[in-house]
KOLFIVEX-138824 format. One line per 8 residues: number of its first residue (from 0); their letters; for each residue x, y, z of C-alpha. Coordinates in nm, 4 decimals. Layout:
NUM	A	X/Y/Z ~ ...
//
This chain:
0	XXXXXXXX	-10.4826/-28.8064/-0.0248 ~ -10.2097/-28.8787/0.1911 ~ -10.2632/-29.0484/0.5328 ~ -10.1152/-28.8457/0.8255 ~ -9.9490/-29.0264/1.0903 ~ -9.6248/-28.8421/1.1833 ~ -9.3318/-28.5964/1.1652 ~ -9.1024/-28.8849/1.0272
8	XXXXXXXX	-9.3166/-28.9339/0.7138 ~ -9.2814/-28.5873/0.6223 ~ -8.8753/-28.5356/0.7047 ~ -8.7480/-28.5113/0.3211 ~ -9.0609/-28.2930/0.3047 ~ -8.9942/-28.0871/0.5375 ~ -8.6445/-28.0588/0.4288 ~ -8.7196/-27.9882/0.0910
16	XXXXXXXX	-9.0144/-27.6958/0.2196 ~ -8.7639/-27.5251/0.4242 ~ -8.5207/-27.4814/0.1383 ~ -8.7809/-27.4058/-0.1206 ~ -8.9356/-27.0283/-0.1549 ~ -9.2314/-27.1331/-0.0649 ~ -9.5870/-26.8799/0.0392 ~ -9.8583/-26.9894/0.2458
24	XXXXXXXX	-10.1967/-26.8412/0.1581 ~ -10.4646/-26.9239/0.4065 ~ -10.8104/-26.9877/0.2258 ~ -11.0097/-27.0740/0.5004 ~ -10.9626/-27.3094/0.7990 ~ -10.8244/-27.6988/0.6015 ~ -10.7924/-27.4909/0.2976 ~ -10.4682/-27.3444/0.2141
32	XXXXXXXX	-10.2785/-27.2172/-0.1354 ~ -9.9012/-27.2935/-0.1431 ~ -9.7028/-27.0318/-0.4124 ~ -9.3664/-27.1236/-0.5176 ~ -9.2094/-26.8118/-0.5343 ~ -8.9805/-26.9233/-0.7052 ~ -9.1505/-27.0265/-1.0266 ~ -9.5380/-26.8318/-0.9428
40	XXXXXXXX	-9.6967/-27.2055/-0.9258 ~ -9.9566/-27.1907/-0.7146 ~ -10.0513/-27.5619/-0.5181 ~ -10.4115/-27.6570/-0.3510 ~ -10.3959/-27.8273/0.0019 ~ -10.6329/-27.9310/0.1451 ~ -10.6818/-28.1327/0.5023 ~ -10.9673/-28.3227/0.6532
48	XXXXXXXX	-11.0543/-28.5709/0.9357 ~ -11.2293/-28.8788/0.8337 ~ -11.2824/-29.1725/1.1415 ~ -11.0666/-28.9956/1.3606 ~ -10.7863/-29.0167/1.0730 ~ -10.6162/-28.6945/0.9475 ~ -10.5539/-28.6583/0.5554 ~ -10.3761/-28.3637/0.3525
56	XXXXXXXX	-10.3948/-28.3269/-0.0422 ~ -10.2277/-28.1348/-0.2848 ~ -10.2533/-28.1270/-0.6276 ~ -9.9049/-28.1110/-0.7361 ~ -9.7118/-28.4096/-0.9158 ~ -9.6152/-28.6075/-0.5980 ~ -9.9668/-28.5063/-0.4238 ~ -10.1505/-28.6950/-0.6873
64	XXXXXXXX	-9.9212/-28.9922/-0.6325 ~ -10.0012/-28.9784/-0.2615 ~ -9.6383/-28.9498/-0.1355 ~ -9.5911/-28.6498/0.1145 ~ -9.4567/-28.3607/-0.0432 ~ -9.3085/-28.0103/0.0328 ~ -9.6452/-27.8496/-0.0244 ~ -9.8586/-28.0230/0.1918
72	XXXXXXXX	-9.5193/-28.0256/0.4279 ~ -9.5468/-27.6074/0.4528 ~ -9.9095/-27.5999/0.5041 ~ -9.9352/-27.8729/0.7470 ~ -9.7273/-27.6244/1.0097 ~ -9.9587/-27.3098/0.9077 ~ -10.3011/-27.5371/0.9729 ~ -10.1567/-27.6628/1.3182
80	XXXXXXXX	-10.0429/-27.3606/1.4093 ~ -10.4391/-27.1833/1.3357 ~ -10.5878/-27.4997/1.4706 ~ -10.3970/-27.4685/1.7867 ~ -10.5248/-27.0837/1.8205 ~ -10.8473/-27.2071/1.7565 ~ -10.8505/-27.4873/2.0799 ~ -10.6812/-27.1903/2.2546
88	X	-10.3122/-27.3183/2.3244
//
């Protein structure tokens, strides 16, 4: 699980999400499939809230090493886009 504090953590991430060919499946709200198009892998994400702390997981290589990583990068913006529909904004 990686810890999530801020944007800056997640800047190489982001970098590396926005050149990749990456697909966002939504599998239900904190749950998300990312697809490298790519290559057809197929990454779990997940996010939760634990003591007011926000966490995302993946299970790709750098996921289970807890560094931030393209996947979680990709479906980080999909989940706070949904979870700001959901509040309304």
């Amino acid at each position: 699980m990686i810890k999530i504090e801020s944007q800056e953590q997640f800047e190489k991430a982001i970098g590396r999400a926005r050149k990749g060919d990456l697909f966002v499946r939504f599998v239900r709200f904190r749950q998300f499939v990312v697809v490298n198009r790519a290559t057809c892998a197929e990454y779990n994400v997940n996010f939760f809230v634990s003591r007011g702390r926000r966490f995302g997981g993946c299970d790709c290589k750098a996921g289970r090493k807890h560094l931030p990583c393209k996947h979680v990068a990709a479906a980080l913006a999909v989940h706070l886009g949904i979870a700001s529909m959901r509040r309304g904004h």
